[in-house]
N, C-alpha and C positions, 0 to 999 in steps of 0.2 A: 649175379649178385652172390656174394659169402657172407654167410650168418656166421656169427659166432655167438655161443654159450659162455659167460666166467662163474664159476662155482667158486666162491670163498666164503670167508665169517667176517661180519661186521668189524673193521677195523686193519683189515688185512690189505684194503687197496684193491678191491676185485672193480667197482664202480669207477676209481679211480683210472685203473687197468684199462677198462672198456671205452672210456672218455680220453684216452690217451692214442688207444687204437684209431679214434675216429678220428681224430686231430692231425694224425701222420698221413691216415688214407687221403687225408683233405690235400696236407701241404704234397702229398705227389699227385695231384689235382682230379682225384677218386671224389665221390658222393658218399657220404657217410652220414653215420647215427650211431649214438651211443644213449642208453637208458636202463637204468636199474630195476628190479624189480623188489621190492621188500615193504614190510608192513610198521612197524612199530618195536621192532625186534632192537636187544640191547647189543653191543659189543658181543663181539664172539658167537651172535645168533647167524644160522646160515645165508646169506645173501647171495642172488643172481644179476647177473647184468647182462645186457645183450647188444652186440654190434652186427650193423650191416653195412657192410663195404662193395659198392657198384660204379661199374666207368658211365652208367647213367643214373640220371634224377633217381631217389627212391620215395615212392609213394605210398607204400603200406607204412600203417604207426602200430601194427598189432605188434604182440609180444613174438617172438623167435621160439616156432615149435617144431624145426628141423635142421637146427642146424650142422653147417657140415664142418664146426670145429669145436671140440671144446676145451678151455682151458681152465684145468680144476688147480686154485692155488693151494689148499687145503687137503693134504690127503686124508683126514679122518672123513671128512665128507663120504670117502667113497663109499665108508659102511654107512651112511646114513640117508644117502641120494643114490638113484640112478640115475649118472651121469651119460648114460649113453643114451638114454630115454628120446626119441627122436632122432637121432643120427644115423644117416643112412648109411648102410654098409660102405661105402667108399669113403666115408668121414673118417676123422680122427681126434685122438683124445690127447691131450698134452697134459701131463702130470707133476705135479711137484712131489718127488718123491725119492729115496733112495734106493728103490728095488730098480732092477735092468726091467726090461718090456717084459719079458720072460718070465720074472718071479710074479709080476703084477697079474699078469694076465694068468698064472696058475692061481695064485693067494683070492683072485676076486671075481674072476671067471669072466672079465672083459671079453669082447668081440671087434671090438674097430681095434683100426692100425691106432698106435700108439708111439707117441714121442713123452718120453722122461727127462726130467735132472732134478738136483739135490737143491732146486732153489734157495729152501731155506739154510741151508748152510752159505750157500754164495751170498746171500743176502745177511746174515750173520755177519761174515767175515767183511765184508767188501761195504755194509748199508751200518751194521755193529745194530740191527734191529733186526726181528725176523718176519717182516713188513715185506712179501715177495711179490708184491703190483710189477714193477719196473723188471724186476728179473723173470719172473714167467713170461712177460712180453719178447724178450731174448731167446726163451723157448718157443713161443706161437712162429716170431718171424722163422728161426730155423726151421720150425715142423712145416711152413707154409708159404711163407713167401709174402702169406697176404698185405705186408709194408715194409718197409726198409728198417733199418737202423738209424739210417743216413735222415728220415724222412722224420723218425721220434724226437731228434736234437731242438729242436723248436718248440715243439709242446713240454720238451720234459722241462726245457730251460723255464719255461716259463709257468712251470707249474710246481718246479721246485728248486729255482730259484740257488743260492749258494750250494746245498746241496745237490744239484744238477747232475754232476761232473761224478760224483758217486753212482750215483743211477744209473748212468750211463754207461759203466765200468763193469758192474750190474749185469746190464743186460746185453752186454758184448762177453762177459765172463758166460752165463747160461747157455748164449748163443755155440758161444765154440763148445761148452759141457754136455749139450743135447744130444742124448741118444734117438734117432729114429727110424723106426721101423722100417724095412721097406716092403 
């Protein structure tokens, strides 16, 4: 089974992200789960959400306190979370951010393998919003594998609808921009 971590802020598409995740593991016929975690918090307040993706049934409904991915939409977060909190040394962190793996990992003193890109620019440029759900997913698949591209067109069609085909564009732009460590 892969756990995955989304660190974002309310309004950013991290919940969205995680329910998106789970919808693609399903159409390439994976066991999935996707559920947020957050309290009463306004817009812009820190918000988690967590996916488990398995080629069998999954039976735990606790929350995700190891996961071995995470993906933080938000880099001000970093100064505010540890984001690595639970990830075992062979995990990795996918970042929205413009430093290389290199500058990150000096500027914040990370320890997992790391994959980067400049989400919100691509999502700027390509969404004209700086809303990075669908394009950090662009990043997870390249750092991971753990779903296809091929396998998001379904869910994303359907969860946004005319705008779709932007989304899309999105997170095939991130995918080919990701740097990852090796």
């Amino acid at each position: 089974m892969v756990e995955i971590r989304f660190h974002g802020r309310g309004g950013q598409g991290g919940v969205t992200s995680a329910e998106l995740t789970a919808l693609a593991a399903i159409e390439q016929g994976k066991f999935a789960q996707a559920f947020p975690s957050f309290g009463p918090e306004r817009r812009g307040a820190p918000v988690t959400a967590f996916v488990r993706v398995s080629d069998r049934q999954i039976r735990t409904r606790e929350k995700v306190y190891s996961p071995n991915i995470v993906v933080v939409l938000d880099p001000t977060l970093l100064q505010i979370v540890n984001v690595e909190a639970g990830v075992p040394e062979d995990g990795i962190v996918v970042v929205n951010t413009r430093l290389g793996p290199g500058d990150l990992r000096k500027t914040l003193g990370l320890t997992r393998r790391l994959a980067v890109v400049d989400a919100a620019a691509i999502a700027l440029e390509t969404l004209r919003v700086p809303i990075t759900n669908t394009t950090m997913l662009g990043a997870l698949i390249k750092a991971t594998g753990v779903i296809s591209i091929d396998a998001l067109r379904v869910p994303v069609e359907k969860r946004f609808g005319p705008i779709a085909e932007r989304n899309l564009k999105a997170c095939q732009r991130a995918y080919e921009e990701t740097v990852v460590e090796e």
